[in-house]
N, C-alpha and C positions, 0 to 999 in steps of 0.2 A: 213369497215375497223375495228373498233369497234369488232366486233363480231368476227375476227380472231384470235386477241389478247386471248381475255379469253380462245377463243376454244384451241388455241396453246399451252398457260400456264396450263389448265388443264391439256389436253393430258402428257405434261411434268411431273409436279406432280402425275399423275397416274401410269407412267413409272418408276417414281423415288422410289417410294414408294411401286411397285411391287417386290415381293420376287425372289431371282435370281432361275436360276435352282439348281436342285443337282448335282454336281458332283459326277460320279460313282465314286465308291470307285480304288485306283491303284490297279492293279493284283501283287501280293509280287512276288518278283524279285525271279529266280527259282534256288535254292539252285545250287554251283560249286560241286560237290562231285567226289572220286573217291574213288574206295573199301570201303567205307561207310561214308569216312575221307569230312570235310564239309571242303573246300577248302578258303573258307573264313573265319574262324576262325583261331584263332593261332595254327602254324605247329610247330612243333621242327622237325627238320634232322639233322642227329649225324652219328661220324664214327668215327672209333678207328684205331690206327697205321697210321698216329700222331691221338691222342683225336682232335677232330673240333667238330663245330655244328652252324648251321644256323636255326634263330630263323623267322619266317615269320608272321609278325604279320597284322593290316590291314595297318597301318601306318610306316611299311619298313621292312625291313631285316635285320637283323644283325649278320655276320658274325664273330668265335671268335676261339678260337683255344689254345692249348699248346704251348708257347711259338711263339706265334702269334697274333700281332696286330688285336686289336678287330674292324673291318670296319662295316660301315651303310650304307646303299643303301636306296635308295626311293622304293615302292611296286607299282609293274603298272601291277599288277592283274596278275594270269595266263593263260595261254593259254594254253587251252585241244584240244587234238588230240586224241580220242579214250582212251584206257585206259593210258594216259600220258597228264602230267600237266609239263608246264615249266614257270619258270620267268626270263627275260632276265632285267638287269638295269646296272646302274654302282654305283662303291662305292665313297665316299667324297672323297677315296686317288685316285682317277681316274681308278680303276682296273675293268675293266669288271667281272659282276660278273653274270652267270648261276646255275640255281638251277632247276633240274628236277628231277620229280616223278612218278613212275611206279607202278598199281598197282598191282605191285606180291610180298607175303611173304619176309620179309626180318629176316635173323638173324646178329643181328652187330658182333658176332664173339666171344665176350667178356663175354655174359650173356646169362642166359636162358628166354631170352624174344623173342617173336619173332611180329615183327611188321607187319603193313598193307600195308604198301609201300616203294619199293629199291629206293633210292636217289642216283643222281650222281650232281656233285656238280665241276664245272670251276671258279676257278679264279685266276687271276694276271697266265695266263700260265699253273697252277695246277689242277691237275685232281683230282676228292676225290669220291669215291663210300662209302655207307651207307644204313641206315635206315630212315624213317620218319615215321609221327602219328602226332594225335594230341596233341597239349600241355597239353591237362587236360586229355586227356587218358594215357600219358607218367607218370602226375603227380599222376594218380590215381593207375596205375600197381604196381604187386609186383615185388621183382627179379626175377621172371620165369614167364612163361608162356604166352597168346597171350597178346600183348597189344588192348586193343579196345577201 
């Protein structure tokens, strides 16, 4: 009996003190993209006649407008369907709020810019088509020409 004892406790201390495996490294999560636009970065979608624009960022939405209460919604990621991205949530005033993105040319009507994805945009009942991009390629463009 004696001699189980120590044998046991070594074993133990030998386990204890043995270095764990490595953990592989994670495989990076594979980019959301559509038309080049990285779908998890901040989006801006804008549309003129009324002026609106829905900001998508990773932590919500937010909905804002001319003469329109500015609403926030929670972000529960998009869903791609081929070349089409949508986000379904609702906003804090209760209004179901849809935001979808297409990836063909869009021009807003207003300017000589022309973007990388047509946006159609439902909420509270309302229908709104437009443009989207990304926020720092919107921030970066001049008044004409592609945004990218």
């Amino acid at each position: 009996m004696r001699l189980v004892l120590p044998c046991a406790l070594s074993a133990l201390a030998m386990t204890a003190c043995s270095q764990p495996a490595e953990k592989a490294p994670a495989a990076p999560a594979e980019a959301r993209t559509l038309a080049k636009v990285d779908l998890d970065q901040p989006l801006r979608v804008l549309g003129t006649e009324p002026f609106w624009a829905v900001e998508i960022t990773p932590s919500g939405l937010t909905y804002s407008g001319v003469d329109r209460p500015e609403q926030k919604a929670a972000n529960p990621g998009p869903i791609l369907q081929g070349t089409v991205a949508t986000w379904t949530t609702e906003t804090e005033a209760g209004n179901k709020l849809s935001v979808t993105v297409m990836a063909t040319d869009c021009s807003d009507g207003m300017s000589d810019r022309t973007y990388p994805l047509t946006a159609k945009v439902e909420i509270g009942g309302e229908s709104l088509t437009g443009c989207a991009a990304s926020s720092a390629a919107i921030a970066a463009a001049g008044e004409s020409g592609r945004v990218e």
